[in-house]
Short mmCIF file of the C-alpha atoms (twelve columns), coordinates in Angstrom:
data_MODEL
# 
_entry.id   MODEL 
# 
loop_
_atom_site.group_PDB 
_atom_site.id 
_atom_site.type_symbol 
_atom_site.label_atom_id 
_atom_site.label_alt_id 
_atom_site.label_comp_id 
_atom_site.label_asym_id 
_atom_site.label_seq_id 
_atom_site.Cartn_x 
_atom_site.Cartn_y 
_atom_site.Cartn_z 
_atom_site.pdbx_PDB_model_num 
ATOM 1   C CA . UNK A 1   96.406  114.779 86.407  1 
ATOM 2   C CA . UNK A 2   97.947  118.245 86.451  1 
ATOM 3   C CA . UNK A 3   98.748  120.035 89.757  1 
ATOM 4   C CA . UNK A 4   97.465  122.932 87.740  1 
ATOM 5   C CA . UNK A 5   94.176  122.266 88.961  1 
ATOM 6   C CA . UNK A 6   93.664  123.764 92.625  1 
ATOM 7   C CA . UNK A 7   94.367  121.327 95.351  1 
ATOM 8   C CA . UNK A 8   90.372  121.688 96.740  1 
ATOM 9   C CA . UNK A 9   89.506  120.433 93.391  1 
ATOM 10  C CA . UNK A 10  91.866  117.362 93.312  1 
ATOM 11  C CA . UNK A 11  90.912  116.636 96.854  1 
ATOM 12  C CA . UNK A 12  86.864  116.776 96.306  1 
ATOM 13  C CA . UNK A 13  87.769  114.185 93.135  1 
ATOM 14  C CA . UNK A 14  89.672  111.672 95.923  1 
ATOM 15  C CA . UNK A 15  87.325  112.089 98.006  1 
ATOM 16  C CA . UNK A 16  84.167  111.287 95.999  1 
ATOM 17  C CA . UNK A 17  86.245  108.970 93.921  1 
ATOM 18  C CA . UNK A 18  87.300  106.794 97.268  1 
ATOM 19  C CA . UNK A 19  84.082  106.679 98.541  1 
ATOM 20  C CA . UNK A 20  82.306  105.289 95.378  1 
ATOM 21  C CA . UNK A 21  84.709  102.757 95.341  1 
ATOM 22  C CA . UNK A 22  84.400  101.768 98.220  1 
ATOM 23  C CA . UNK A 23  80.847  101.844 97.555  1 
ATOM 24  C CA . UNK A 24  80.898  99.598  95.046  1 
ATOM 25  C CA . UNK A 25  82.870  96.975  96.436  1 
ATOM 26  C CA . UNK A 26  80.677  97.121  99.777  1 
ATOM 27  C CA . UNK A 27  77.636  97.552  98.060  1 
ATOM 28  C CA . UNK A 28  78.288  94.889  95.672  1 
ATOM 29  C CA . UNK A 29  79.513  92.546  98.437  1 
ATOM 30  C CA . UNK A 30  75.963  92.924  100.117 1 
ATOM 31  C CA . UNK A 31  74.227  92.411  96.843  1 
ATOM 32  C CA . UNK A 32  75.860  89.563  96.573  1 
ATOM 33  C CA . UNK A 33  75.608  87.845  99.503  1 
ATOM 34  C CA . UNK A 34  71.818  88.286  99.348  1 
ATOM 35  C CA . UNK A 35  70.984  87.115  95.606  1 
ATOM 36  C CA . UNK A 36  73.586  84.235  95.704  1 
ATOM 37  C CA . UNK A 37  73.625  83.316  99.911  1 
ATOM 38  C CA . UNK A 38  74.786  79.584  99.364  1 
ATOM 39  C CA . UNK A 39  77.473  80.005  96.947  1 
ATOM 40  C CA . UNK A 40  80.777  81.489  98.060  1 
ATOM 41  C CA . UNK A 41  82.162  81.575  94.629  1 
ATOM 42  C CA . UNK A 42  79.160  83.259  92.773  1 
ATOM 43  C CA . UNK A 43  79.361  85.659  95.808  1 
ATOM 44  C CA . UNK A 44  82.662  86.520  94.555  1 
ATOM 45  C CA . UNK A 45  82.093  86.458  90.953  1 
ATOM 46  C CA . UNK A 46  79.582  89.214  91.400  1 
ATOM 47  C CA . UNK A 47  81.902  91.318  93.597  1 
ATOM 48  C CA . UNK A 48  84.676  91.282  91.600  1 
ATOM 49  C CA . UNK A 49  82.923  92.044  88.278  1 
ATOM 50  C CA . UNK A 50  81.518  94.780  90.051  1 
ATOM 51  C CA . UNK A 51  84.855  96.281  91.851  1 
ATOM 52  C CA . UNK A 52  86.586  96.051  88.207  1 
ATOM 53  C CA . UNK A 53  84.052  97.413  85.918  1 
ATOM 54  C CA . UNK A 54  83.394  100.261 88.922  1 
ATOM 55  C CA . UNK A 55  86.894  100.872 89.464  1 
ATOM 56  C CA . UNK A 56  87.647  101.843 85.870  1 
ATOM 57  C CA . UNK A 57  84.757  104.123 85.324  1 
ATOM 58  C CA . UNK A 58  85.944  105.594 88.489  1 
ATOM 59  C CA . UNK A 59  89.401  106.238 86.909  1 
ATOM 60  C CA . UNK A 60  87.868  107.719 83.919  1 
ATOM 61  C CA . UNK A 61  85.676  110.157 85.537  1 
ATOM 62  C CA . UNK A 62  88.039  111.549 88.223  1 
ATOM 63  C CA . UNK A 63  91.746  110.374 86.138  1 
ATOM 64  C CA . UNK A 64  91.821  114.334 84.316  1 
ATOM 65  C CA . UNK A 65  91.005  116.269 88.062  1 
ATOM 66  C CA . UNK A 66  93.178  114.204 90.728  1 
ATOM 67  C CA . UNK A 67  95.138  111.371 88.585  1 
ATOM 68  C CA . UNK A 68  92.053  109.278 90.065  1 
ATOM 69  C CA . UNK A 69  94.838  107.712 92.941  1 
ATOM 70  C CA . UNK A 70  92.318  106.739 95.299  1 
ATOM 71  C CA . UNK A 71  94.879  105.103 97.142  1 
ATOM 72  C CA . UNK A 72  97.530  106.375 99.338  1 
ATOM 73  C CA . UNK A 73  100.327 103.396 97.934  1 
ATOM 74  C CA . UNK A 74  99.333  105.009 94.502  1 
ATOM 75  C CA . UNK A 75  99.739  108.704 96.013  1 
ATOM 76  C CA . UNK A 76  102.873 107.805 97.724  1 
ATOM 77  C CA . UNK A 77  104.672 106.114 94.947  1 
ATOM 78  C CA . UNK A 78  103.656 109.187 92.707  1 
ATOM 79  C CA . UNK A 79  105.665 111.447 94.080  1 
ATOM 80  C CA . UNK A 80  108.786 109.374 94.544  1 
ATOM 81  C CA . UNK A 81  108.557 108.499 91.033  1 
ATOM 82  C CA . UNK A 82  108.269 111.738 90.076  1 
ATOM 83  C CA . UNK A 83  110.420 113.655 92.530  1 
ATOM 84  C CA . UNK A 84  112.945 114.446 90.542  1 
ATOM 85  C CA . UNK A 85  111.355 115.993 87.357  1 
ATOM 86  C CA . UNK A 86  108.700 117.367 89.277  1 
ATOM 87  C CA . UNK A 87  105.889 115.532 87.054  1 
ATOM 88  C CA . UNK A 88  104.743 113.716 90.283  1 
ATOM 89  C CA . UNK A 89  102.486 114.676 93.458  1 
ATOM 90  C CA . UNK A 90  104.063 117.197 94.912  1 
ATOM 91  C CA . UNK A 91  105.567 116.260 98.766  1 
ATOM 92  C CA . UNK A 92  103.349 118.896 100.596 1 
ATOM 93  C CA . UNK A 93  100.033 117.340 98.529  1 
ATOM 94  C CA . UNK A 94  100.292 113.119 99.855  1 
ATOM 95  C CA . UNK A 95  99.474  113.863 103.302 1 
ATOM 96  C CA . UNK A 96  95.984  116.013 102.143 1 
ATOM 97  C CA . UNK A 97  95.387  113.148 99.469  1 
ATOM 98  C CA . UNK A 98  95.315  110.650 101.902 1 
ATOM 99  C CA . UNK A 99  93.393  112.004 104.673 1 
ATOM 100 C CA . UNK A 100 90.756  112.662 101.530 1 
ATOM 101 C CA . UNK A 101 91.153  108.603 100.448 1 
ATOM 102 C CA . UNK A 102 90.737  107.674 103.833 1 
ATOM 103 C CA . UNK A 103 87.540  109.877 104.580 1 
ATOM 104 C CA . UNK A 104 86.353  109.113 101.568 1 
ATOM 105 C CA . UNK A 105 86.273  104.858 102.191 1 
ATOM 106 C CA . UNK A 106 84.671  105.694 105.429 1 
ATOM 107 C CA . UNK A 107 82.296  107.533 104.045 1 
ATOM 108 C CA . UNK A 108 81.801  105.043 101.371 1 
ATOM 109 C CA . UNK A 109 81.052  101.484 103.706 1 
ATOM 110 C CA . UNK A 110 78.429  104.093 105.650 1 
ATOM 111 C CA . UNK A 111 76.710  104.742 102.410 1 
ATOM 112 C CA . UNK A 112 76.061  101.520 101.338 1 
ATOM 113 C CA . UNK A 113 74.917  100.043 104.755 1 
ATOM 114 C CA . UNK A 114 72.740  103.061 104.654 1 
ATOM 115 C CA . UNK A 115 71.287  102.332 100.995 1 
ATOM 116 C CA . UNK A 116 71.110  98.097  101.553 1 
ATOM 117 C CA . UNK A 117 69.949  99.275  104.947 1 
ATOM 118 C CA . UNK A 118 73.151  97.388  106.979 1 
ATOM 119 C CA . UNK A 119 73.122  98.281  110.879 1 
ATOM 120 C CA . UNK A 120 76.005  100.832 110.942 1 
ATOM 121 C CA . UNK A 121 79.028  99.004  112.933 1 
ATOM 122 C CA . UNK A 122 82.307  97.368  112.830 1 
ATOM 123 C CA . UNK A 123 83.440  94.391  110.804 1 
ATOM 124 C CA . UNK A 124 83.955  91.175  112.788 1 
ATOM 125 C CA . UNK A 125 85.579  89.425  109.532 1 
ATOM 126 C CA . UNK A 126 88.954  88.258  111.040 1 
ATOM 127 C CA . UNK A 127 90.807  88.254  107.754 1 
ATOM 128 C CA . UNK A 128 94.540  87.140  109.083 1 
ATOM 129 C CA . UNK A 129 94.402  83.043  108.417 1 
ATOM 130 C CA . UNK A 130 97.017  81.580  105.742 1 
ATOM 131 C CA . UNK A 131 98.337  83.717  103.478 1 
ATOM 132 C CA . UNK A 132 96.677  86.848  103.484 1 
ATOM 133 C CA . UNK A 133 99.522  89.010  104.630 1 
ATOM 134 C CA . UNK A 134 101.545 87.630  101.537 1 
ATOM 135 C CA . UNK A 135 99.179  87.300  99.139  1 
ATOM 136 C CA . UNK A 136 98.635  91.666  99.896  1 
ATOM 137 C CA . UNK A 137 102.009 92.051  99.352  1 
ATOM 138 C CA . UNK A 138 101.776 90.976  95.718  1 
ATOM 139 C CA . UNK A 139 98.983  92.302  95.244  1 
ATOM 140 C CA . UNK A 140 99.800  95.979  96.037  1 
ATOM 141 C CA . UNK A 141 103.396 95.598  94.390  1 
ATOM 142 C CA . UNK A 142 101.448 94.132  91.046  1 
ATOM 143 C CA . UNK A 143 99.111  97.131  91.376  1 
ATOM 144 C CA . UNK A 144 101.860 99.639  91.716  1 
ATOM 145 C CA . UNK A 145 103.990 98.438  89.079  1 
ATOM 146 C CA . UNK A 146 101.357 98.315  86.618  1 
ATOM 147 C CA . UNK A 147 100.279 101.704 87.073  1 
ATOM 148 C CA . UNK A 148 103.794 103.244 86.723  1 
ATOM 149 C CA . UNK A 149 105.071 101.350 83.604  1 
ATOM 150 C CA . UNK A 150 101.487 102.772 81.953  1 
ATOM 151 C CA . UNK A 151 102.867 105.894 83.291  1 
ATOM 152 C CA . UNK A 152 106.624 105.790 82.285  1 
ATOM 153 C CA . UNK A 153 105.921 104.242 78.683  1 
ATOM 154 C CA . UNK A 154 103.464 106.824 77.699  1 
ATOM 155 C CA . UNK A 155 100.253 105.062 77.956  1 
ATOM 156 C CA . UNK A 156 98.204  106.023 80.638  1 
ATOM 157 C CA . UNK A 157 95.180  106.203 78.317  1 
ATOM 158 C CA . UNK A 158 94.907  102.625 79.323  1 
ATOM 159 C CA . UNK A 159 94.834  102.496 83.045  1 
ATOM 160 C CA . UNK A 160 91.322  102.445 83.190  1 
ATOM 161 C CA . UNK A 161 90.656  99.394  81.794  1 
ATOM 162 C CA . UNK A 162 93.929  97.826  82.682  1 
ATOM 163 C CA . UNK A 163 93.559  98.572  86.421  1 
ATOM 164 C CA . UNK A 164 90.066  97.531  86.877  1 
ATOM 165 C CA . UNK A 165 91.005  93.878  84.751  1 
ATOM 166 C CA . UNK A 166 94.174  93.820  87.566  1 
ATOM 167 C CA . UNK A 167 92.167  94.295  90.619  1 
ATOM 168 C CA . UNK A 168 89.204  91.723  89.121  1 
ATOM 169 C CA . UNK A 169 91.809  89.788  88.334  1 
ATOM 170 C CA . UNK A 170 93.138  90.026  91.442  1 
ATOM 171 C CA . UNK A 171 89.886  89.295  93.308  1 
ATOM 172 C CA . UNK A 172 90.318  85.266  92.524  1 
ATOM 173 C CA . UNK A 173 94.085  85.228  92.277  1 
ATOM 174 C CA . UNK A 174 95.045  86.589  95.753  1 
ATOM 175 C CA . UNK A 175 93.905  84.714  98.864  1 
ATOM 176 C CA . UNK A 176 92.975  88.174  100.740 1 
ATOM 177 C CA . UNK A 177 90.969  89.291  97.333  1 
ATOM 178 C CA . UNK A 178 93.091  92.204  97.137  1 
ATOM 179 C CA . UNK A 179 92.487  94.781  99.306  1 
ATOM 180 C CA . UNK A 180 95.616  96.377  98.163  1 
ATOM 181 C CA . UNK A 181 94.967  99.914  99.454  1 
ATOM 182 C CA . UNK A 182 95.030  101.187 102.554 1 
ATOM 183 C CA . UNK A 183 91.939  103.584 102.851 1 
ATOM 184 C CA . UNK A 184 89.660  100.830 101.026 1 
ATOM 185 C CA . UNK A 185 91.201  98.886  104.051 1 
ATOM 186 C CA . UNK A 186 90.558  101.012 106.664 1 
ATOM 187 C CA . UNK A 187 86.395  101.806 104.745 1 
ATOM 188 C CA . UNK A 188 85.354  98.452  104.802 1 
ATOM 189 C CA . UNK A 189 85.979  97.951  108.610 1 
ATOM 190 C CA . UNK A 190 82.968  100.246 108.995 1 
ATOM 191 C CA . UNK A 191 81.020  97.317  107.470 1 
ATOM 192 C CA . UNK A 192 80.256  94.148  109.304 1 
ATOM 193 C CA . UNK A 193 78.910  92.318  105.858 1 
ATOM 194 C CA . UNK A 194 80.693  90.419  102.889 1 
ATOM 195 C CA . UNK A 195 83.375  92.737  102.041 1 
ATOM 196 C CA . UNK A 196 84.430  93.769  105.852 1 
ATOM 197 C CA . UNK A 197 87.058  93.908  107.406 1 
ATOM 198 C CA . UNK A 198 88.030  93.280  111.118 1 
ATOM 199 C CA . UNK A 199 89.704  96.577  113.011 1 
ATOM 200 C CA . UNK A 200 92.345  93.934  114.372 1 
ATOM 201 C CA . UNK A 201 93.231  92.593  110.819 1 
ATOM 202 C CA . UNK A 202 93.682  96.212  109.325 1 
ATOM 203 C CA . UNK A 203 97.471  97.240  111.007 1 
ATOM 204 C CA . UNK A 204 98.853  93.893  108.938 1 
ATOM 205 C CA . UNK A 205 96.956  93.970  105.789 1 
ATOM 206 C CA . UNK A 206 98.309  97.756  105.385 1 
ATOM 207 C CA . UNK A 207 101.566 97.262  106.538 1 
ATOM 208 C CA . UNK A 208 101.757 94.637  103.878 1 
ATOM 209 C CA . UNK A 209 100.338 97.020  101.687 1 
ATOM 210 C CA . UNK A 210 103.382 99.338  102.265 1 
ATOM 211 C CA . UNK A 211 105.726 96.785  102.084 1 
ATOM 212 C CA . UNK A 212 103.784 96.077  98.279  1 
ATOM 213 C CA . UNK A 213 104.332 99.328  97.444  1 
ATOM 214 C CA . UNK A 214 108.475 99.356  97.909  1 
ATOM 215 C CA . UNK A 215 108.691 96.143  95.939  1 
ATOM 216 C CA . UNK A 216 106.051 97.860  93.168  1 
ATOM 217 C CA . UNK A 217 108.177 100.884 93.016  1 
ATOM 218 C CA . UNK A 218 111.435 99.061  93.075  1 
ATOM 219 C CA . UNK A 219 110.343 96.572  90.111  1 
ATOM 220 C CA . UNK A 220 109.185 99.931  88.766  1 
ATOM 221 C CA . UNK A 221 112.854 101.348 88.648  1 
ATOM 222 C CA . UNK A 222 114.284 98.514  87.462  1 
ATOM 223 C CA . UNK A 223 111.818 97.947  84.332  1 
ATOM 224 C CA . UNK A 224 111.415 101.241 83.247  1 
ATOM 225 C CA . UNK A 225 114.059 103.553 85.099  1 
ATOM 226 C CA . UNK A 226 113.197 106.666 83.070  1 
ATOM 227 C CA . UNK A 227 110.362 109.252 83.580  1 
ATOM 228 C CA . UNK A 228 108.845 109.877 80.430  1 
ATOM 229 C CA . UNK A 229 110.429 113.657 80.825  1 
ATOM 230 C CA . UNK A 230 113.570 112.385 81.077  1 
ATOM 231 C CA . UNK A 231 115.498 112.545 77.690  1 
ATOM 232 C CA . UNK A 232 116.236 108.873 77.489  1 
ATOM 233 C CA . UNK A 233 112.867 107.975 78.501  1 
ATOM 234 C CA . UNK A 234 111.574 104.811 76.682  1 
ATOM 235 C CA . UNK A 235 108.275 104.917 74.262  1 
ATOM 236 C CA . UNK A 236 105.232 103.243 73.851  1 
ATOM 237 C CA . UNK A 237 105.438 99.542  73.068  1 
ATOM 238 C CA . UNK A 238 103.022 98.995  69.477  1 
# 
């Protein structure tokens, strides 16, 4: 991504790009629980395989006009990775990308009631038992410190595929299936199917998020503590 191209553009690209996620994993979810409704774990199968093979087209198609965030963890960990050598978000830009990642989940979860024709409402999915709050915590911080060491050793062509394998991943290794974003979070509690969400279960699942994202960006520092402008900056791995 280069802040070279006008902030409207980047914006329309989280925007879009959020919501198509978020239609996906919805969508997906609903698809699911209709072709496979007594068996929990082909349910999730389908979801997941869904999320990651959407997810990295996703990254691919909007990755050269926004950085393809879609995720204000991503967003905010962008520019205090960059800060310094100015080759992250700028400061004044986080604030617009998120209220453009947020919108856009909204606007996502409505679309795909509206296509599997879901009544519009709220998620009653209580989401809080056992170890959901943890298992959100490693899942953002894995998310976050994948993306930067792609970043910092020179090989972001591969985020595509190696973020949509993480989140998939992800899907069966975390007990919360790895929301791991906040506006995905906040989307899917405009759903009351599969993938939902309850309002009450959002405040912890994105706190934990946030708390995911200092340990991401902290492992991030202490693997690779160089921007790859910085002079002593480490290279691609063979």
């Amino acid at each position: 991504m280069s802040v070279a191209v006008p902030l409207s553009r980047r914006l329309l690209a989280e925007l879009v790009g959020t919501a198509l996620l978020v239609t996906v994993v919805v969508g997906s979810g609903i698809a699911a629980a209709t072709l496979s409704p007594d068996d929990l774990g082909l349910q999730l199968l389908e979801n997941s395989t869904a999320t990651a093979l959407g997810l990295s087209v996703l990254i691919v198609w909007f990755g050269p006009v926004s950085g393809a965030h879609l995720n204000p963890v991503v967003s905010a960990a962008d520019w205090f990775l960059g800060r310094r050598t100015g080759a992250g978000l700028p400061l004044r830009d986080v604030g617009a990308y998120v209220l453009a990642q947020v919108a856009g989940g909204i606007g996502g979860a409505l679309l795909a009631n509206l296509m599997f024709e879901v009544p519009q409402g709220l998620s009653a999915n209580d989401r809080l038992g056992g170890g959901h709050v943890t298992a959100e915590v490693v899942a953002t911080a894995g998310l976050v410190a994948l993306v930067f060491a792609l970043v910092r050793t020179g090989r972001s062509a591969l985020a595509a595929p190696a973020v949509g394998a993480y989140i998939g991943a992800a899907y069966w290794f975390t007990s919360s299936t790895s929301f791991a974003n906040p506006a995905v979070t906040i989307g899917r509690t405009f759903t009351d199917t599969f993938a939902g969400i309850a309002p009450g279960s959002v405040p912890v699942f994105v706190g934990a998020q946030l708390v995911g994202m200092v340990l991401g960006v902290a492992l991030t520092l202490t693997l690779h503590p160089h921007h790859p402008d910085h002079p002593d900056a480490e290279e691609a791995t063979p």
